[in-house]
Each structure stands twice: as structure tokens, then as C-alpha cells.
C-alpha positions as CSV (number, residue, x, y, z in Angstrom):
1,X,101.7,132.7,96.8
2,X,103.3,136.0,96.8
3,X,107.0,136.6,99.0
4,X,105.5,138.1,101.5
5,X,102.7,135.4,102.2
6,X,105.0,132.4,102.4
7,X,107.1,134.7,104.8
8,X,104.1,135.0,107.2
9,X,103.5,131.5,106.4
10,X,107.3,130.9,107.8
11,X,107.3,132.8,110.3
12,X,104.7,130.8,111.7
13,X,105.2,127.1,110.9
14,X,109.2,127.2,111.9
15,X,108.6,127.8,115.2
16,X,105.6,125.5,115.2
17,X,107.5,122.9,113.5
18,X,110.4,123.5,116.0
19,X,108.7,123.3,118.5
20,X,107.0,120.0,117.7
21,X,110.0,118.1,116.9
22,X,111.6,119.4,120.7
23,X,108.6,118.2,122.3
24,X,108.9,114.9,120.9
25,X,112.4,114.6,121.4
26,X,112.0,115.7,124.8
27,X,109.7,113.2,126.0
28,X,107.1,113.9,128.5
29,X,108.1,115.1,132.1
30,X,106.8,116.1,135.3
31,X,105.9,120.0,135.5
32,X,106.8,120.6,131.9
33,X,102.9,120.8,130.5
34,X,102.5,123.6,133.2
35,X,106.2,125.2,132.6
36,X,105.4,125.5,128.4
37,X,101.4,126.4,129.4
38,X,102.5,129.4,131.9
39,X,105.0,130.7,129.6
40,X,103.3,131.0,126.5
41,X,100.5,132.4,128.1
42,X,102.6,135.0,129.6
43,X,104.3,135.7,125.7
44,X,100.6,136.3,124.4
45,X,99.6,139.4,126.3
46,X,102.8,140.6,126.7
47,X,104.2,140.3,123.3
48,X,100.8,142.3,122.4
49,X,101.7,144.8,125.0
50,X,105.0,145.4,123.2
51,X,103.3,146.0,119.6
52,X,100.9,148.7,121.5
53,X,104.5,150.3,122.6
54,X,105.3,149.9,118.9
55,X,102.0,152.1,117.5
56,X,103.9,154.5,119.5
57,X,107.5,154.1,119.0
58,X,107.0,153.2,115.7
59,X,110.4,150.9,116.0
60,X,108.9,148.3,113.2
61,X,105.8,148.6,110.5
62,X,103.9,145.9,108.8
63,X,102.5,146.4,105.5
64,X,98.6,146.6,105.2
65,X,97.0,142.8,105.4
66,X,93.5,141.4,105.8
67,X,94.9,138.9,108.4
68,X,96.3,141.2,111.1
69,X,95.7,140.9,115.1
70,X,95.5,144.6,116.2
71,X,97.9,146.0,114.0
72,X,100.2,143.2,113.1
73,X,100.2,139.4,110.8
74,X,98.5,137.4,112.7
75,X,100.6,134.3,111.7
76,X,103.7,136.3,113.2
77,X,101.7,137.4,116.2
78,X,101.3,133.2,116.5
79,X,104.6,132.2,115.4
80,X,106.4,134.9,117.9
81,X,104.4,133.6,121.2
82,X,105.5,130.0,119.8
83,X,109.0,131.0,119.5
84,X,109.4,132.5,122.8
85,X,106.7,130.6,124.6
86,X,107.3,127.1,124.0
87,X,110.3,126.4,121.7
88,X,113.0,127.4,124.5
89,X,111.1,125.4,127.2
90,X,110.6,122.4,125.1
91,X,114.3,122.8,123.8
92,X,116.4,124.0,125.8
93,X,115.2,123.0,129.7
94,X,118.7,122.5,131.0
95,X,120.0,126.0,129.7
96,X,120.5,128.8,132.1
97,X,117.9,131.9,132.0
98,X,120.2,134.0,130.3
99,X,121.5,131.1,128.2
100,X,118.2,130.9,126.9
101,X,117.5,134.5,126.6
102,X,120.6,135.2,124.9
103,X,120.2,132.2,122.0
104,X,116.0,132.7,121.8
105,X,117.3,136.8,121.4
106,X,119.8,136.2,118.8
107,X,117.3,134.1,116.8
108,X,115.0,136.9,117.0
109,X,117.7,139.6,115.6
110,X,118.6,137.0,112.4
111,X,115.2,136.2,112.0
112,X,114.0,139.6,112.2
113,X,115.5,141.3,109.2
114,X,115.1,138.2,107.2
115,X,111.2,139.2,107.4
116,X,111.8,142.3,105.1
117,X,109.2,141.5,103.4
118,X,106.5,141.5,106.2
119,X,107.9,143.7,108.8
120,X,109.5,146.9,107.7
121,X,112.4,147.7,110.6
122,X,113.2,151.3,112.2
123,X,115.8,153.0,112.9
124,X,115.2,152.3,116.6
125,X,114.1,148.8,116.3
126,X,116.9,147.3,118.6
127,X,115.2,149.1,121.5
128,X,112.1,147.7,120.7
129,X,113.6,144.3,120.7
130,X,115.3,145.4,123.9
131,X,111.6,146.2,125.4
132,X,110.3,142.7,123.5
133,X,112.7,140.9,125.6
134,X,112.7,142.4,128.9
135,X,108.6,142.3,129.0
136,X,108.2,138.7,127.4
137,X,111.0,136.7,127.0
138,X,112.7,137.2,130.2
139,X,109.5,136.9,132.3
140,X,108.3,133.7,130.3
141,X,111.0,132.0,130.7
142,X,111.9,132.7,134.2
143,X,108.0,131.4,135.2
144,X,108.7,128.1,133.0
145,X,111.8,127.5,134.4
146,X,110.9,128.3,138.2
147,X,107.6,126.0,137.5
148,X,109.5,123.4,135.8
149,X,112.0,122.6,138.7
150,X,109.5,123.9,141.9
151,X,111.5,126.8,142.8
152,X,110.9,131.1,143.5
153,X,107.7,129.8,144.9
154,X,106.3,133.1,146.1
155,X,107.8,134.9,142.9
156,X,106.3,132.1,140.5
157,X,103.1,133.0,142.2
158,X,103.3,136.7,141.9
159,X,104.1,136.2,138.1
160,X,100.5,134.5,137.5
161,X,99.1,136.9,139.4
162,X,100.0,139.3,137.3
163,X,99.4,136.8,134.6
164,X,95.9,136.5,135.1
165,X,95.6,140.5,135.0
166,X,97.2,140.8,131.7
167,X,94.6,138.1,130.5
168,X,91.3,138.8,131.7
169,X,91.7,143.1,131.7
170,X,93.9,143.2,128.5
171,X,94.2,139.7,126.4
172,X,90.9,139.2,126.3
173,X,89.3,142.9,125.4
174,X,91.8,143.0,123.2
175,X,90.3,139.9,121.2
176,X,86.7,140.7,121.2
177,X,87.9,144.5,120.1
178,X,89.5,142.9,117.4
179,X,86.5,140.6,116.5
180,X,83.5,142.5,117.2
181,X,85.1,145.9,116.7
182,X,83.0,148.8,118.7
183,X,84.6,151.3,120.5
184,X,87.6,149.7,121.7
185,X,89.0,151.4,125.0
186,X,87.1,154.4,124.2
187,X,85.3,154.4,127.1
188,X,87.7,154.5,129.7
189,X,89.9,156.8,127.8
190,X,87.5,159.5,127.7
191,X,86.1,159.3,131.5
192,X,87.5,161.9,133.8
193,X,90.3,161.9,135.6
194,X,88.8,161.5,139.4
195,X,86.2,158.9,137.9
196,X,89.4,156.9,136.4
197,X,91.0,156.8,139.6
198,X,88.2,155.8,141.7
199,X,87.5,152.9,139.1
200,X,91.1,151.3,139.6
201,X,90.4,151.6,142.9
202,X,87.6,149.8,143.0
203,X,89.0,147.1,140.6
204,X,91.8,147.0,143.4
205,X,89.1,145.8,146.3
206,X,87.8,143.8,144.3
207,X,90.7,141.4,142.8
208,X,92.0,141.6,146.9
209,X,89.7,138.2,147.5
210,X,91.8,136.7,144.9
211,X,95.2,137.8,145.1
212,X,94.9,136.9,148.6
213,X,94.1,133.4,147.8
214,X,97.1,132.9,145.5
215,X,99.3,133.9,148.4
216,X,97.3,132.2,150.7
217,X,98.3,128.9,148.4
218,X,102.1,130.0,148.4
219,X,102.3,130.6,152.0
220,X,100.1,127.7,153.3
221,X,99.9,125.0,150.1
222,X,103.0,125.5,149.1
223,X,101.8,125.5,145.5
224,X,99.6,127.9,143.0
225,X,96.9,127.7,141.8
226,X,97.7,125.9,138.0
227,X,95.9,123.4,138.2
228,X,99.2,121.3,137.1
229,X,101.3,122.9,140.0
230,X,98.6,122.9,142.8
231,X,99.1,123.4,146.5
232,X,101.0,120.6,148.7
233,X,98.7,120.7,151.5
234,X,95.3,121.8,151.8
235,X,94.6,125.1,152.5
236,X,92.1,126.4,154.6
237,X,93.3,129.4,156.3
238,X,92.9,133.1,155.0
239,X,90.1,133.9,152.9
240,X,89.3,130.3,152.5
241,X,88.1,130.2,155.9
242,X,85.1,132.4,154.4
243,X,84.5,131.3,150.6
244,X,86.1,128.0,149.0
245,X,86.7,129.8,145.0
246,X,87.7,133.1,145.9
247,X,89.8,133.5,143.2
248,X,86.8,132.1,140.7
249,X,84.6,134.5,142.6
250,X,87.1,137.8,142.5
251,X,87.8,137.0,138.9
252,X,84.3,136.9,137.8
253,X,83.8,140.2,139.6
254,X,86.3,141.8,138.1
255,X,85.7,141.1,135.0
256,X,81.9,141.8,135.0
257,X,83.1,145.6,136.3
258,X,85.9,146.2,133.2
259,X,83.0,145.1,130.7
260,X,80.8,147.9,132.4
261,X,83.6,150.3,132.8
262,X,84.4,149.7,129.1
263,X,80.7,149.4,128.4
264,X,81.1,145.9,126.3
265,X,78.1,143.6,126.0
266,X,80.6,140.8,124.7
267,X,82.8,141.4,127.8
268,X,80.1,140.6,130.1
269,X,78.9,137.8,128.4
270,X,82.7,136.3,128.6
271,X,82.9,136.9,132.1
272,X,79.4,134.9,132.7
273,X,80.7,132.3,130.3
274,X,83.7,131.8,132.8
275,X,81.6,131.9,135.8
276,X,79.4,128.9,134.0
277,X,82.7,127.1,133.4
278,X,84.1,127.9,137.1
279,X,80.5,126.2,138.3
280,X,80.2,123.7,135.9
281,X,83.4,121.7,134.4
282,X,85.9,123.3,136.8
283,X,84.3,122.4,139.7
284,X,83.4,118.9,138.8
285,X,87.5,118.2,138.4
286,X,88.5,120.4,141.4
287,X,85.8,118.2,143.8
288,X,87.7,115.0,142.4
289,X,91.2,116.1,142.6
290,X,91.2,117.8,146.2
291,X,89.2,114.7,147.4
292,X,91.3,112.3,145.8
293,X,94.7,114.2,147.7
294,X,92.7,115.3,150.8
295,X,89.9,113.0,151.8
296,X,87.6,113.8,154.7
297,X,89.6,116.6,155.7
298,X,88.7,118.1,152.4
299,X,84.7,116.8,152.7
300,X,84.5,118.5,156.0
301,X,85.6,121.8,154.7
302,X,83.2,121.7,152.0
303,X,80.1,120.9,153.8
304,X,80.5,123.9,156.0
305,X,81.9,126.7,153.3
306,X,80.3,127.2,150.1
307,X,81.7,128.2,146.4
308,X,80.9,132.2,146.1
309,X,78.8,133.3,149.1
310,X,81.1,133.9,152.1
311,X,80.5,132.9,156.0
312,X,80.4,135.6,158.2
313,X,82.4,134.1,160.8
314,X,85.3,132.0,160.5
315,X,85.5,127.9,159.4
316,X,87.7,126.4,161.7
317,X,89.2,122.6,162.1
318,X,92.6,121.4,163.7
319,X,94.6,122.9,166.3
320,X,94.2,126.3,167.4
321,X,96.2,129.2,166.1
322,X,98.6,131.1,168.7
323,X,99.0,135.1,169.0
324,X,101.7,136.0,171.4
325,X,101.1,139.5,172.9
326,X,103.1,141.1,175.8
327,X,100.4,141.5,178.8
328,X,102.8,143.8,180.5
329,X,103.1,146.3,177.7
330,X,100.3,148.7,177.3
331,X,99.2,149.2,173.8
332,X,99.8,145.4,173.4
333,X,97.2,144.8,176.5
334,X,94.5,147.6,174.7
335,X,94.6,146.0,171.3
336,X,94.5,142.6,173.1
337,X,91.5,143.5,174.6
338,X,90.2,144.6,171.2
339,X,90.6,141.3,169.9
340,X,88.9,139.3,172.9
341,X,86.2,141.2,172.6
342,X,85.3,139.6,169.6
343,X,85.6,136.7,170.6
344,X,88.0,135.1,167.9
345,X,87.4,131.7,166.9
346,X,90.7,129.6,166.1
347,X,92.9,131.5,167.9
348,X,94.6,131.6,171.0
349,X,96.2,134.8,172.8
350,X,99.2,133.9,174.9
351,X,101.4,135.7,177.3
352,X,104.6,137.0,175.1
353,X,106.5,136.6,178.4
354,X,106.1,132.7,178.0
355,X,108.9,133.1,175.1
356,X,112.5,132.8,176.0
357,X,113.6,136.5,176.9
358,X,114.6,138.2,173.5
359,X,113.3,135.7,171.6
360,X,110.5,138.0,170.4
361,X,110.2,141.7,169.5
362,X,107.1,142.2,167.7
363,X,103.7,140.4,168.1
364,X,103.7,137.0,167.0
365,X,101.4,134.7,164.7
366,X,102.3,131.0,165.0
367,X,99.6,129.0,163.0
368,X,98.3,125.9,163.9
369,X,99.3,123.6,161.3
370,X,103.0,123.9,161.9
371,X,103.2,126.9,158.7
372,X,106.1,129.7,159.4
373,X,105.1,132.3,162.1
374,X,104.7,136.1,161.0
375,X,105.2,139.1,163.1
376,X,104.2,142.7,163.6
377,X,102.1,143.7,160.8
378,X,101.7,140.9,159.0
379,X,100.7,139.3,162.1
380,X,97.7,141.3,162.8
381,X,96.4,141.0,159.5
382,X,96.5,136.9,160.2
383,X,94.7,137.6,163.6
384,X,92.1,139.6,162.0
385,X,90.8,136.6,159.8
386,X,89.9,134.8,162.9
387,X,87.3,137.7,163.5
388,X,84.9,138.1,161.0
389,X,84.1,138.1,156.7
390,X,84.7,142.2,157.0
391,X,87.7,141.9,159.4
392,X,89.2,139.2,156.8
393,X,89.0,141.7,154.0
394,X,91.2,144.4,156.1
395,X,93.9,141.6,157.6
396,X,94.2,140.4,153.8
397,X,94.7,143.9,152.3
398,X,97.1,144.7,155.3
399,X,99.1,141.5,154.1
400,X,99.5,142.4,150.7
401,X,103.1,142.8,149.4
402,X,104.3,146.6,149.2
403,X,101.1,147.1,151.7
404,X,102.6,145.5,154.8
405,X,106.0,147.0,154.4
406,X,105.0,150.4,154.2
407,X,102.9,150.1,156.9
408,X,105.2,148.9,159.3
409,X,107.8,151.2,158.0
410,X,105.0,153.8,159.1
411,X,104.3,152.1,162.4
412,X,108.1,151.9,163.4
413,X,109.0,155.6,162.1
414,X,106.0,156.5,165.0
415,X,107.2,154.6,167.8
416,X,105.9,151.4,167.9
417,X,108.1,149.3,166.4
418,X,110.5,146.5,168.0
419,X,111.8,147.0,171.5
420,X,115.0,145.8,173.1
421,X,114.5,144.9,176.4
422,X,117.5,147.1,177.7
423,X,115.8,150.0,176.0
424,X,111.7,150.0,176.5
425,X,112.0,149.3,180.8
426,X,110.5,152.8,181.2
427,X,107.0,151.9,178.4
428,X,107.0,148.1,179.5
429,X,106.8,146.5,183.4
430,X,108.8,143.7,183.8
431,X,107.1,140.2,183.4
432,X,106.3,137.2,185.1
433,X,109.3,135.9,185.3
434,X,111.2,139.1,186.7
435,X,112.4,139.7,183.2
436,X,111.3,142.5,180.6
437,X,109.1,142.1,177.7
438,X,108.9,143.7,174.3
439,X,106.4,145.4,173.0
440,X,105.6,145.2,169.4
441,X,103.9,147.5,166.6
């Protein structure tokens, strides 16, 4: 063998030895399949991203090989999503963040010029290795770790939301470009403009089903959706109360509409092979998990809401759902009267003035399973799932992170935002209880 291939050789089988020998010495614990899983599927993508940056930058080279993975070794393409996906979770678990980042990073800068003869470093390399850590490391380990010891719920959940995007519209083309060639992103690099922006919009409706799910399972399960850090407590609400895999069902979608966008046969036929393994296997083990933790409550759910084709009007079981509304306020009373007059099932509308004076300033949501109440905004888009399939799709967009804050920003620059009582007596009467009432945007 030849310098350079026991290098490559290295540079794959130290971190894969390394990180062997800490998982054996570690011993098995709760979370940490899941915390190592998450993390080094997060380096994979990501750690590809940075080489694409690289073809640009041009802060490192590798010399010409049969064995490369879209421009670089394939065994250090392996041996760096090894090193920076599993070794510090299966090493170092007790470590700080930025412990770990700082040991994992000076590793990388010995390791990296030691490599001379398989990766050929510029003059700018430390900013690539700058970019490296802030887009893979930093991220992969902050997912382990917040998996690993149940914390940052909500931004665990964003991170494998994005985490499934990087897969399934970049991770994956990116393997069958590299094994069945073709004409790579071609396609959606030479549509126009206008036709480029009304595709990612498009692909934004249509991932909406599932991105609303996952925050559907970190508002009301109290979980995500890895399969080794599932929801606490069943979830029904939200989109569920329509379809019972939306994520399965947005994903498949999605990915059907990137292998047409980037006109890829093999794309297609992945995206069907996931929807036969989302039916098949997937299913079987969901159905005896969630009625294993769940029982009837699950059963009953199930045999009134099917996999992939939605109700049109809500599933609903338990106690009642409560919107408080001010009846005293006018636009309250008119959009009140919107929502009674389709007839909402689940929910009841209640007099705001019931609520100790003060205690409320926008319009409330308190669900009925004893989850934290949302106002304003947010609210609305929860009372609109107790409407209809099409009414879901607009409270669930209206949720969205980014979404609902600018909207209510919006909403309160115009005048309907909170109201003291001392300041709105002259747009609200008084209420029942000789008292004034908010009204709320």
C-alpha cells in the first residue's frame, strides 16, 4: 500500500476504532442510541455541505482517487462523520458543549495536517475548519447532548426538523448523483427564476403537514418523533386530529416533488421505497409500541383516523377544549360569530369576562388535556383545527415559528393588539361583572 492509501485507511479506522472501544467502555445507557444516532446523522449531510462550500472556497484539495464521495476520499468522508458524530458522544458524555467542541476541534487541527498526503491544505483552511465546526460539530453535538439528558425540547425538535430536510432534499440526491451519475442538480439550476421560487414554495405547503406534527409532538407529547425519544403522552390534537402519519405522509410528498423538480427516476423510486417501508415495517412497530404505552385510548383513535387520507372534520375524544373571547368587545364578538357558525367540534367558546379582571389580554386557548394555554395568534391558529381539514392547514401554518411572530407583530402595529382595561373603556363596554374587558388581536 502506497502513503497515501494507509492514510485514507487511518483516517477512517482511528475514529472507528475510537469509537468502538468508548462505546464499550461506556456501557449501555438510556437515550444514548438516539443521542449518537441523531448526531451522526446530522455530521453526514452537514459535513457534505461544508465540502460543497469547499468546491468554492477551495480552503483544502484532495488528490484525484477512484474512491471519492462527491469530490472527496470516501474513507475520510466516513471517518470524519465518525469522529464528530459518535466518538465525542460515546466519549466524552459528561463534557460541556464547548468542552467537547474545543477537544473534538483541536483533534481535527493536529489531525488535519498530518493528512498531507491525502488532503492538500490552503491558505484559508482555518476558516473552512471554522465553517466545519460551526455547521456540524456544534449542531451535532448540541442535539446529542440535549437528547441524551431530555432537555431544549422544542430546540431538539427544531434541529431534526431541519435534520430530516438536509436528509431527504440534499443527503440523499446527493448519493444517487453520486451512484447513478445523470444530471445532478442540473435541473433546478437552470429553471427560471419565478419557476424556482414558486417551486420552494410549493415544497413549503407541502412539508407544513409534517413540520406541524413534530411541533405538535413537542408541544402536546412532550417528545419527537425518534422513535427512541418518542412523545410522553399521546398526541391527538393538531393535525393528528385529521391524518395519524402526517409526517410519513408530508415526507413522501415531498420527496416525490424534488425527484420531479430535479427530474430523477431514482429519486422517485426512493421516495416510493420509503412510503412501502412507512406502510409496511414502520407501521407494524409503531401499532405495537403506541398500544403497548397507550391502550384503548390509542385503539379508539385509530379506528376513526386513517394513515394518509385525512377526515374532513375533526376527531375528537376527552374533555372539551376552551376559547376565551370577550363578548363585550366588538371584533372579538364578530370573529366569535365566525367561529360558531361552523360549528366547531371540541371546543368551547367562553365569556373572557369569566377570568379574574386582568388576568387576560389577548384571546385565550386552554386545551383540554391540561397542555399550556396559547394566546392571540397562536391561539386562533389552535381554534381553527377544531373547524375543518382546510381550516387546519391555515391554523397550522399560522403557528409556525417566525410565522406567528410576525403576524402578531403585524396585528399589534394595526391596533389590535393587548388592551389594558384603563386604556380600551372607549372600544370595549364594561362586562358582566361591572368590570372592563380586554380585547385581544
Amino acid at each position: 500500500m502506497t502513503s497515501a492509501e494507509w492514510a485514507r485507511a487511518a483516517a477512517l479506522y482511528f475514529p472507528l476504532m475510537a469509537a468502538l472501544l468508548a462505546g464499550a467502555l461506556r456501557g449501555r445507557r438510556p437515550r444514548l442510541f438516539a443521542a449518537c444516532l441523531l448526531s451522526a446523522l446530522w455530521a453526514a449531510p452537514a459535513l457534505l455541505v461544508v465540502e460543497r462550500l469547499n468546491q468554492w472556497a477551495q480552503w483544502w484539495s484532495f488528490p484525484a482517487g477512484d474512491a471519492a464521495f462527491r469530490g472527496m476520499p470516501l474513507e475520510l468522508y466516513a471517518g470524519w462523520v465518525i469522529l464528530w458524530g459518535l466518538v465525542p458522544q460515546l466519549a466524552f458524555p459528561r463534557l460541556r458543549i464547548a468542552g467537547c467542541a474545543a477537544v473534538m476541534t483541536g483533534a481535527d487541527l493536529v489531525a488535519m495536517p498530518l493528512c498531507r498526503t491525502v488532503v492538500h491544505l490552503g491558505p484559508h483552511w482555518l476558516a473552512g475548519e471554522a465553517v466545519a465546526v460551526a455547521l456540524a460539530l456544534l449542531p451535532a453535538l448540541c442535539l446529542a447532548r440535549w437528547t441524551l439528558e431530555d432537555t431544549h425540547l422544542y430546540l431538539r425538535a427544531a434541529l431534526q426538523t431541519a435534520l430530516a430536510g438536509m436528509i431527504f432534499l440534499f443527503l440523499v440526491p446527493e448519493i444517487v448523483f453520486a451512484v447513478k451519475g445523470g444530471a445532478g442538480w442540473g435541473p433546478l439550476l437552470r429553471v427560471a427564476g419565478w419557476e424556482r421560487q414558486i417551486a420552494v414554495q410549493m415544497f413549503f405547503l407541502l412539508a407544513v403537514p409534517g413540520v406541524s406534527a413534530v411541533m405538535e409532538f413537542a408541544e402536546r407529547g412532550e417528545g419527537t418523533p425518534i422513535p427512541y425519544d418518542p412523545p410522553k403522552r399521546m398526541v391527538s390534537s393538531g393535525i393528528y386530529r385529521y391524518v395519524a402519519n402526517p409526517m410519513q405522509l408530508s415526507c413522501g410528498v415531498v420527496m416525490l416533488a424534488w425527484a420531479a423538480l430535479l427530474r430523477s427516476g431514482w429519486l422517485a423510486a426512493g421516495a416510493c421505497l420509503s412510503l412501502i417501508y412507512s406502510a409496511g415495517l414502520a407501521e407494524w412497530d409503531e401499532r405495537q409500541d403506541l398500544s403497548r404505552r397507550f391502550g384503548e385510548a390509542w385503539h379508539g383513535y385509530r379506528a376513526a383516523v386513517r394513515n394518509w387520507l385525512p377526515r374532513w372534520r375533526p376527531f375528537h375524544a376527552g374533555a372539551p377544549a376552551r376559547l376565551y373571547m370577550a363578548s363585550t368587545c366588538g371584533p372579538c364578538s364578530e370573529l366569535r360569530r365566525w367561529l360558531e357558525a361552523r360549528r366547531p367540534l371540541g371546543m368551547e367558546i367562553v365569556d373572557a369576562e369569566r377570568l379574574p379582571v386582568g388576568s387576560i389580554r389577548r384571546m385565550r386557548y386552554l386545551p383540554g388535556d391540561g397542555s399550556a394555554a396559547v394566546e392571540g395568534v397562536r391561539a386562533m391558529g389552535r381554534a381553527l383545527e377544531h373547524l375543518h381539514f382546510g381550516w387546519t392547514f391555515a391554523g397550522a401554518m399560522l403557528r409556525l415559528p417566525v410565522v406567528w411572530q410576525t403576524v402578531q407583530l403585524l396585528m399589534d402595529a394595526s391596533g389590535l393588539g393587548p388592551r389594558l382595561p384603563d386604556a380600551h373603556l372607549s372600544l370595549c363596554e364594561s362586562g358582566k361583572d361591572g368590570h372592563s374587558v380586554s380585547c385581544r388581536g
